[in-house]
LOROVEX-304566 format. One record per residue (C-alpha): residue number from 1; x, y, z; residue in one letter. Coordinates in nm, 2 decimals, decimal comma. Example, Ala and Ser with C-alpha at 12.3 -4.5 7.8 and 13.67 -1.06 7.14 Angstrom:
(1 (1,23 -0,45 0,78) A)
(2 (1,37 -0,11 0,71) S)
This chain:
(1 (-4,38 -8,02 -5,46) X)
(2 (-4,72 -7,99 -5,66) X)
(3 (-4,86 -7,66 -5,78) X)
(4 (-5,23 -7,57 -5,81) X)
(5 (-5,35 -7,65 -6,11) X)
(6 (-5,45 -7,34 -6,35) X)
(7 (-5,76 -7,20 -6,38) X)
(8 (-5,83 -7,14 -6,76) X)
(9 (-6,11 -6,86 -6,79) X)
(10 (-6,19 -6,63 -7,16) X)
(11 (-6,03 -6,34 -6,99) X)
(12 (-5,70 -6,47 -6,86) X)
(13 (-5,66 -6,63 -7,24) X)
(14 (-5,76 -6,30 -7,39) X)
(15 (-5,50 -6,13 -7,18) X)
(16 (-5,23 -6,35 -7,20) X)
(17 (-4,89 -6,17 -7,41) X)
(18 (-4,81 -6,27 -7,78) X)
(19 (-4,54 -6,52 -7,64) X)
(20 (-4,50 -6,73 -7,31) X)
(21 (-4,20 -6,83 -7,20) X)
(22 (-4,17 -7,23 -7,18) X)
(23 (-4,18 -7,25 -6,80) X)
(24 (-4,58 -7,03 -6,85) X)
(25 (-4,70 -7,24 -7,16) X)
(26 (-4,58 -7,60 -6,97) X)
(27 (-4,79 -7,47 -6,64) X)
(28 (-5,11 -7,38 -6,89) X)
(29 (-5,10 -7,77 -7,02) X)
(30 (-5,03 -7,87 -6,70) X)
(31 (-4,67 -8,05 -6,82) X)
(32 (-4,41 -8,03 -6,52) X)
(33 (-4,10 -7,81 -6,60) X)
(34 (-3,87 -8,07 -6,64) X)
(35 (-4,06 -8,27 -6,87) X)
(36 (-4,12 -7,90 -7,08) X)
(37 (-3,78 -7,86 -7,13) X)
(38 (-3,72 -8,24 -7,20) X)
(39 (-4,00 -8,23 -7,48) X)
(40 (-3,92 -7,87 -7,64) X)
(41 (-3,53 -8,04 -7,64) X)
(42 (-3,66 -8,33 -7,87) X)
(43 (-3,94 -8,13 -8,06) X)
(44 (-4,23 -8,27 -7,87) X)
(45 (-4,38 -8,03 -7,72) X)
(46 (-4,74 -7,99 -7,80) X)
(47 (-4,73 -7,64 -7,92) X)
(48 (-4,47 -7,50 -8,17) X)
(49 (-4,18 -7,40 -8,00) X)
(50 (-3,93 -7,13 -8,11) X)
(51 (-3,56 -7,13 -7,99) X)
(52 (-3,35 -6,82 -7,97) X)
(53 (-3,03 -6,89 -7,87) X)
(54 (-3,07 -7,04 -7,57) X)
(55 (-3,40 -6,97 -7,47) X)
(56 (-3,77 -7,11 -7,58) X)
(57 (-4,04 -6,94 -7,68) X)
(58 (-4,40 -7,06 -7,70) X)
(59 (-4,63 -6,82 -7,93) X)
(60 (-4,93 -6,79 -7,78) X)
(61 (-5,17 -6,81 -8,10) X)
(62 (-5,02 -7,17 -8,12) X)
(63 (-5,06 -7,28 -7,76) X)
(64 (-5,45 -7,17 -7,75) X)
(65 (-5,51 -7,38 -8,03) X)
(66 (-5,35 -7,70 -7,91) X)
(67 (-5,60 -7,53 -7,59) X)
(68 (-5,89 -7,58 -7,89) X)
(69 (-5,92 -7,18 -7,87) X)
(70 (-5,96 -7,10 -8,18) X)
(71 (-6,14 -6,76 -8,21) X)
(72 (-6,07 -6,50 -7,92) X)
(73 (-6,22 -6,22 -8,11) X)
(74 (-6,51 -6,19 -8,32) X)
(75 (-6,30 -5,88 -8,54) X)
(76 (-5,96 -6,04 -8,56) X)
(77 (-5,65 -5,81 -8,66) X)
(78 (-5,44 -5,88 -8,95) X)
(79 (-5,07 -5,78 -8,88) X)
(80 (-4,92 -5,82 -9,21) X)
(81 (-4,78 -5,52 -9,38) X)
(82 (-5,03 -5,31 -9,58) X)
(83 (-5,33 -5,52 -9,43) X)
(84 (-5,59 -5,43 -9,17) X)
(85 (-5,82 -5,13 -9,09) X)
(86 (-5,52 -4,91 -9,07) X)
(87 (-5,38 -4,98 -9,36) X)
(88 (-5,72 -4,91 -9,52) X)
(89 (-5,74 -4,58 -9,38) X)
(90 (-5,44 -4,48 -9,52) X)
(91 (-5,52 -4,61 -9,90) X)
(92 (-5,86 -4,38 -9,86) X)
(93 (-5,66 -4,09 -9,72) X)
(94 (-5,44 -4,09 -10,04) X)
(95 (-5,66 -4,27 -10,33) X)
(96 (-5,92 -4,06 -10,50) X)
(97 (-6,10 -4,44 -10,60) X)
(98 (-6,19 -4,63 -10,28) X)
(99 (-5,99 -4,94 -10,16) X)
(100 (-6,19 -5,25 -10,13) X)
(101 (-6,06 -5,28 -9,77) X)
């Protein structure tokens, strides 16, 4: 059986969830299911690879930069804890001097 090959465009990319499942990253690099599972089994898949019990995960951020995406966004968003634009509006909220945010 052979599959139609995916069509890669900004806005599927963009849209794309935080995490794929291994089956959804494998059809992205056009790797067969089969071989996915063979290569996330030996810690050769091209893309980092998390297991959780007994399922793979594939983040996202990783496979689009094995894709050579590596800027989606001209503002990126910092997720860590205390960092980013709200995190900034809550130190001006309570600080009488004003963050360097």
């Amino acid at each position: 059986m052979t599959t139609t090959p995916m069509v890669l465009t900004l806005d599927s990319l963009q849209a794309l969830p935080p995490v794929l499942n291994l089956e959804e990253a494998a059809r992205l690099l056009d790797i067969g299911r089969t071989s996915a599972y063979t290569l996330a089994k030996n810690g050769a898949f091209p893309a980092p690879v998390l297991r959780i019990g007994k399922l793979y995960r594939v983040p996202t951020a990783g496979l689009l930069e094995v894709l050579g995406v590596h800027a989606l966004s001209p503002d990126p968003v910092d997720f860590r804890p205390g960092h980013g634009p709200s995190a900034c509006a809550d130190a001006t909220s309570r600080a009488s001097i004003q963050p360097t945010c």
